[in-house]
VORO-540944 format. One record per residue (C-alpha): residue in one letter; x, y, z. Coordinates in steps of 0.2 Angstrom, whole numbers, plus 5000, padded with zeros to 4 digits. Each point is the difference from the previous one (the first is absolute). Layout:
REM residues N
AXYZ...
//
This chain:
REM residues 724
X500050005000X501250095003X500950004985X498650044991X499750175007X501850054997X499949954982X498350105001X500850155005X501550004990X498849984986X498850145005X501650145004X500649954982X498250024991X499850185011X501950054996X499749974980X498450064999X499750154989X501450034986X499550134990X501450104994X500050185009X501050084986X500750014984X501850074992X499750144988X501650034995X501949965002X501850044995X501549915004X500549875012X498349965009X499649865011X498349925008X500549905017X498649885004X500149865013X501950025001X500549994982X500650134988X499050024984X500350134985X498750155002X499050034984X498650124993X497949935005X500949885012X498749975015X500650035017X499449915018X499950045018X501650015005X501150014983X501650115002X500650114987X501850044997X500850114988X501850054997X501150124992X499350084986X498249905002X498450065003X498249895003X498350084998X498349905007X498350045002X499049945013X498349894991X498850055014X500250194998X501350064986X501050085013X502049994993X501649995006X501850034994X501249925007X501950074998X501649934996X500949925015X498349975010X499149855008X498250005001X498749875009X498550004995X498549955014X498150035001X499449985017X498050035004X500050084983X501550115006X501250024987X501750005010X501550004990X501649965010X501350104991X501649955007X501550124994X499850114984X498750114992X498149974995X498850144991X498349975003X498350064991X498549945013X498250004992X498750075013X498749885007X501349854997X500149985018X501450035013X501849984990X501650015012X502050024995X501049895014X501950065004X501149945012X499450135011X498550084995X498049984992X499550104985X498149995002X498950084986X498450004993X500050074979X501750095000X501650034989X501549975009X501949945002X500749915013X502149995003X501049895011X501750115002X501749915001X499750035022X498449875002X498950194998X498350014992X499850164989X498350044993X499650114986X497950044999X499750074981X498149995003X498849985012X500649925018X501049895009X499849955018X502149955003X500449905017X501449975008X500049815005X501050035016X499450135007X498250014995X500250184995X498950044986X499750154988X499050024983X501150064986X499050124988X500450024982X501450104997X500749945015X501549875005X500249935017X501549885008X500349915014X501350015011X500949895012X499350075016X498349944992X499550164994X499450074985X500550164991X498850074988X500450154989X499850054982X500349904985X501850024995X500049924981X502350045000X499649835012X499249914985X501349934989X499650064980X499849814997X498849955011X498950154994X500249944979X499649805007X498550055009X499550144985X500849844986X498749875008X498450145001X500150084983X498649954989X500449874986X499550054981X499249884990X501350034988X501649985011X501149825000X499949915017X501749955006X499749835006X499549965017X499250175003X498250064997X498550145000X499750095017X498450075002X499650155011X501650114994X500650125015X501850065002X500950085016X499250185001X501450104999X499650105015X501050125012X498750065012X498749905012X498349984994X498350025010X499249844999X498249995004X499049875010X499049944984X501749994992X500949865008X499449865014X501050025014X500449825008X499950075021X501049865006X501149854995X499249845002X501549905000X501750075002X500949835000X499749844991X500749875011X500649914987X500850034982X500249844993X499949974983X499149875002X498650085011X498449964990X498850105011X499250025018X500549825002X501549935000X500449815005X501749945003X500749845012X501649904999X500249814999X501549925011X500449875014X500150015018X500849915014X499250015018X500549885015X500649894989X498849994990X499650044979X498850114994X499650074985X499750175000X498550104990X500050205003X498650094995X500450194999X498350104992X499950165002X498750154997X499750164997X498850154998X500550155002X500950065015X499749825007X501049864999X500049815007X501149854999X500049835006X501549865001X498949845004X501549875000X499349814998X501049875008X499849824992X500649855006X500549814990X498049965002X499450174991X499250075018X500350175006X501150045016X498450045011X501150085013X499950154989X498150024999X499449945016X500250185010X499150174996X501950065001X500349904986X498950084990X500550165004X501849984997X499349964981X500050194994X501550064994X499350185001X498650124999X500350154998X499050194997X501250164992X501850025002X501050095014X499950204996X497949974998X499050075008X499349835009X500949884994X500349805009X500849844997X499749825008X501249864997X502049994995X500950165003X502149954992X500550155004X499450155013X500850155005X499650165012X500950164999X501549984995X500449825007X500750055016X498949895010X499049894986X501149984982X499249864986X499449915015X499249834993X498649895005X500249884987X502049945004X499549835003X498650004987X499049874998X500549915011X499650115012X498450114995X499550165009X498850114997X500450185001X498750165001X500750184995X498750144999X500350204998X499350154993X499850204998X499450135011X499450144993X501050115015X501850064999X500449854988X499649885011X500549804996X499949875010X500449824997X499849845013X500749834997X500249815009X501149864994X498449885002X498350025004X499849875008X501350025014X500250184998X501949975007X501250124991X498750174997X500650164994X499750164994X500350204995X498950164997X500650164993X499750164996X500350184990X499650125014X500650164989X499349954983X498850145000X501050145004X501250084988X501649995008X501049954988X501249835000X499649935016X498250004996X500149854992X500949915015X499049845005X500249925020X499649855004X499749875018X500549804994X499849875014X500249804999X500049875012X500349815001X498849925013X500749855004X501649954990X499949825006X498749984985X501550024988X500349815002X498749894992X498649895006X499749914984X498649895007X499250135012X500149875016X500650165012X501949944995X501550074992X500549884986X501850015009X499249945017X498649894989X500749814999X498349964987X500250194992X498749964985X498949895013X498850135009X499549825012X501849985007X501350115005X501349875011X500749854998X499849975019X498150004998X499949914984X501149865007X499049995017X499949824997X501949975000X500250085014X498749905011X500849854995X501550075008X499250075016X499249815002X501849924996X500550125015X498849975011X498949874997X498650064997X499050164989X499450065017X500450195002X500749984981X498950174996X500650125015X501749964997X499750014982X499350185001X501150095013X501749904998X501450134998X501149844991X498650034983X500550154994X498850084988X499950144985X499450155008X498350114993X499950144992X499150065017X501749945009X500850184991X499550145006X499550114987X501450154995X499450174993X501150124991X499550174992X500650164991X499450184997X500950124991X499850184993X500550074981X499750154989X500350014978X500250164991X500250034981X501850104997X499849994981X498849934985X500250024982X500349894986X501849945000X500549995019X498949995016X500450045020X499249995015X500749985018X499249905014X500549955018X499349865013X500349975018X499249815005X500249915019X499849795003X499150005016X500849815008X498650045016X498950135006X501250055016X501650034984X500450215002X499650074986X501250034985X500949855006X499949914985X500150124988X500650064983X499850134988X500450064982X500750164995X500250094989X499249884987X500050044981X498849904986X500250034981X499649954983X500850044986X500249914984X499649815002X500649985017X499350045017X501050035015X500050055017X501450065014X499950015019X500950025015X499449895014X500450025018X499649865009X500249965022X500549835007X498749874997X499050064987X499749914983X499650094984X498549924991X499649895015X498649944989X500749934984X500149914987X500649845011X499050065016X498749865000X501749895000X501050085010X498650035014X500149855011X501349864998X500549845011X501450015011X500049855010X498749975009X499350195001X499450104986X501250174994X499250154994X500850134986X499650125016X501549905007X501050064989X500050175004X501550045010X501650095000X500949874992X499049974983X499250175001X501350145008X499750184999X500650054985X499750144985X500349944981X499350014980X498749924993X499850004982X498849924985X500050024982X498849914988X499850014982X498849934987X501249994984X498850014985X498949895008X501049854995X500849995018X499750085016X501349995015X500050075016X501750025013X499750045018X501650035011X500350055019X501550035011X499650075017X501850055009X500249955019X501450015012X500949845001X499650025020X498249984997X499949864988X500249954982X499350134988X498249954990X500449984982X498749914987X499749974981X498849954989X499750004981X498449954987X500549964983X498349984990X500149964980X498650034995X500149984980X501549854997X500849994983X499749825005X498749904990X498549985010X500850045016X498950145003X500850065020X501249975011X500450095016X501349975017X499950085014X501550015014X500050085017X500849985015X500050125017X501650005014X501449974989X501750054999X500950004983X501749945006X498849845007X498950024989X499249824996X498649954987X499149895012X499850095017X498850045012X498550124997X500449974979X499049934986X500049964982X498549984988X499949974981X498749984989X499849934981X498550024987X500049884985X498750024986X499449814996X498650064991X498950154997X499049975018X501349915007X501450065010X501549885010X500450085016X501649965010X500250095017X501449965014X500350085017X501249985012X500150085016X501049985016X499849995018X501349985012X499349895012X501449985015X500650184998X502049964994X499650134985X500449874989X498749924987X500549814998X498949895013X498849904997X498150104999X501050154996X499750024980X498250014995X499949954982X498250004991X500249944982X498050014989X500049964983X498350014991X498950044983X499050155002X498850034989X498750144995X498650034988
//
């Protein structure tokens, strides 16, 4: 029975996902090198070609592609060197452009069309228009007719653009409107968008692949604003959806349906491995699921993960509502990487390290206050133990006034606590015991080999004293039967943080970016701790963007025992670990010795290189005298390929990192380090081979050295996911 309703509901996701092909436009003309990508493949791109949900359009030097949209007639000219996707969602038009430049003529009464940048929404409603992604990740928007509503993704600023009118956005998530200045419009991109709306004479040759236009219009050559009326233009009041979720090529629609096929080993035992991975969505909403099937030699399904309403929880990947910077916004699920302020206290904290194995939903919500700027934002590891919770609220109390410079400034409050970091070990079975401390650790029924071999131990009670009499006092209370301790047998261990940080913008424009910050945090270790005890700050810090990269710079000054980033990447590993028989907690770890006062640079840079590869670099050397302690050095590195010249090897990415090192003793495997690689492999269009390994390492009996046994984690998955 069971297998039938799993080949039912593959069957029904697939008929849903397919459902519903008509092509949403068609190519009206092209020149040059053009090319269709669909479902992963590369195809030549040629005039009356149909396009589909979720086609991408690329063009190169000297290449142009024009298409029409069939519902509406509305046209768009992409440029050379630019990428387009092209989505309809809920009769949206969304087209994701991701670098280069698009023109676009928008019929009125065709419904809402949207231009998707990097960083911004281009939301119109009948309009004539150009949209260009600089050479710094910036969105610049030219309005020729009618009205565009121009968001900034980020900050949630938005502003309508009126014809004769340009707006940009700007790294501090700003946008500057001003009047139309056509020196920024190169000559050429005025003759392609004049070459591909010119009326054709009956008379004139058609080069090949090109063909008629209808509605003939050209750039107004205009150098003053004009008045635009309300019965002139539909002005779109707000952006329905700054953000699609996701970009894929292969996305179809609302629904998309995606699992992975594999093999799985668990005490011992051999499963197979089916993972379900649908995901919706509809406007600002969004939903996944990950419902992992378990199947053993005889076809059944492990019943152990479907026999508890936690179970059935822990089978949503996500669910989700707007994006950080709305003005309500909310996530339920997986969180890879979260970060408050500037990551003094919380930096790419994860809830999803040991992911799936271990599953743990976690809840962020937030918003805007219509008050001095207000945001505020909550958030807990998992909603269903509420453990590690956290969370910031900040605010423009001068952005009103018009002092110049500082009032832009932004302050903000960032707290986080760990209620009980004993619950970083894992209870697999949920029997009230530690897996360390859990002799039957996938066996919620036994927890102790004394108790499961009760009867081996009467036998020698009776050979002792001749009889079972008093066999079950002395078997309950003798101190000679030593048994694994309970979870209640710890008593729990709190530990917080609260800190204090303020931004200002230095300098915006469209080559180079600056703005300074600074950010003062505590770790409370008990409620009696003095305060500032604990504590660390950063200043002066610096951020900037210029070109392709992205850096930042700060001077941190830090007393004895306090931890920068105490919750990070490695935090729901590094929380609670086995010493013996007693539990050590990463709050143990704060003393003079791992953590002496000590003042130092951090630095980061990260860089998107033509979108082919992206790497990020993160460095910090903290100086201490040699009285107080070793200094705090760590290192960490992304490389992420994102486009290989490898055939069907469409990713590949490593990650290093590693905290408390000194490079004269500097070793690859060390305590508090980790190494992470993953590989995708095209088998097939809707097929994809993913390998991933981990290794992390614990120093378990604290001689700094990472060669015992238990003290190298190693996860190894190799699997198919596919998607439709």
């Amino acid at each position: 029975m069971k297998k039938n309703i799993i080949i039912l509901l593959v069957t029904f996701l697939l008929f849903v996902n397919l459902f519903g092909v008509d092509a949403i436009a068609e190519v009206l003309k092209t020149k040059g090198d053009t090319q269709l990508l669909r479902n992963a493949q590369n195809y030549q791109l040629s005039r009356a070609d149909k396009l589909f949900n979720g086609d991408v359009v690329k063009t190169f030097t000297e290449s142009y592609a024009a298409l029409s949209f069939t519902e509406d007639n509305s046209m768009i000219k992409l440029f050379p060197n630019s990428s387009l996707n092209i989505k309809v969602k809920d009769e949206k038009k969304i087209n994701i452009l991701n670098f280069g430049k698009i023109w676009a003529k928008v019929t009125k009464g065709g419904g809402q069309f949207m231009i998707e940048t990097p960083n911004a929404v281009a939301s119109v409603k009948g309009t004539n228009f150009l949209v260009n992604i600089l050479e710094n990740g910036m969105t610049q928007l030219f309005t020729f007719e009618g009205e565009v509503l121009l968001t900034d993704k980020v900050s949630g600023e938005s502003m309508h653009i009126s014809a004769g009118q340009m707006g940009e956005t700007t790294n501090t998530g700003n946008i500057v409107m001003s009047e139309i200045d056509f020196d920024l419009i190169p000559s050429n991109v005025d003759a392609f968008i004049n070459e591909m709306v010119s009326p054709v004479t009956p008379d004139e040759q058609l080069e090949e692949n090109e063909i008629e236009m209808q509605t003939p219009q050209s750039i107004p050559q205009m150098k003053t604003s004009t008045l635009i009326t309300p019965e002139d233009v539909e002005i779109e009041e707000n952006v329905e959806e700054n953000i699609v979720e996701n970009d894929s090529p292969t996305d179809s629609g609302p629904l998309d349906f995606g699992g992975g096929l594999g093999s799985v080993s668990i005490n011992d035992k051999f499963y197979t491995q089916i993972r379900l991975m649908p995901e919706l969505t509809i406007g600002k909403f969004g939903a996944g699921l990950d419902i992992e099937l378990l199947i053993d030699s005889e076809g059944s399904v492990r019943e152990e993960d479907w026999d508890e309403w936690q179970d059935y929880v822990n089978k949503i990947y996500y669910l989700r509502y707007g994006q950080r910077g709305d003005v309500v916004y909310g996530k339920l699920g997986g969180f890879p990487s979260y970060t408050l302020g500037h990551g003094l206290i919380m930096n790419n904290y994860s809830n999803m390290l040991k992911y799936p194995e271990m599953k743990q939903m976690g809840l962020q919500i937030g918003g805007k206050l219509p008050i001095a700027g207000i945001e505020t934002e909550l958030f807990t590891s998992d909603v269903t133990e509420n453990d590690i919770l956290a969370g910031q609220l900040s605010f423009r109390p001068l952005q009103k006034t018009d002092i110049p410079f500082v009032k832009n400034i932004k302050l903000g409050l960032i707290s986080a606590i760990d209620n009980n970091q004993n619950n970083g070990l894992l209870d697999t079975d949920n029997d009230g015991y530690y897996d360390y401390f859990d002799d039957f650790p996938f066996d919620e029924n036994e927890h102790n080999e004394v108790d499961a071999n009760a009867s081996y131990w009467e036998e020698i009670y009776v050979d002792i004293n001749g009889d079972s009499i008093g066999f079950n006092d002395w078997f309950e209370t003798s101190g000679n039967l030593k048994r694994n301790p309970s979870i209640k047998d710890f008593p729990e261990n709190d530990v917080g943080a609260w800190g204090l940080n303020y931004e200002l913008p230095l300098l915006t424009n469209k080559l180079f970016s600056l703005y300074h910050y600074g950010e003062i945090a505590e770790i409370r270790k008990n409620k009696d701790q003095p305060f500032f005890e604990n504590s660390g700050f950063i200043f002066p810090g610096f951020y900037a963007e210029f070109l392709i990269f992205k850096a930042n710079l700060e001077l941190r000054h830090f007393n004895e025992g306090f931890a920068p980033a105490y919750f990070d990447q490695l935090y729901d590993e590094q929380r609670a670990t086995v010493a013996g028989d007693s539990i050590k907690t990463k709050e143990e770890t704060l003393n003079v010795t791992n953590y002496p006062k000590s003042k130092g640079w951090f630095g980061s840079i990260t860089s998107n290189i033509f979108n082919i590869a992206e790497f990020s670099v993160i460095y910090q050397d903290m100086y201490a005298d040699a009285s107080e302690g070793e200094s705090n050095k760590s290192l960490s590195g992304t490389l992420l390929l994102k486009k290989s010249f490898i055939p069907k090897l469409s990713s590949a990415e490593i990650t290093y990192s590693q905290t408390q090192f000194e490079w004269e003793k500097f070793e690859f495997k060390a305590p508090a380090a980790f190494i992470e690689g993953k590989i995708n492999y095209l088998l097939s269009e809707n097929s994809v081979l993913v390998a991933t390994y981990q290794q992390r390492y614990i120093d378990l009996n604290g001689d700094f050295e990472i060669k015992g046994e238990g003290e190298i984690i190693t996860t190894t998955n190799i699997g198919v996911e596919f998607k439709f």
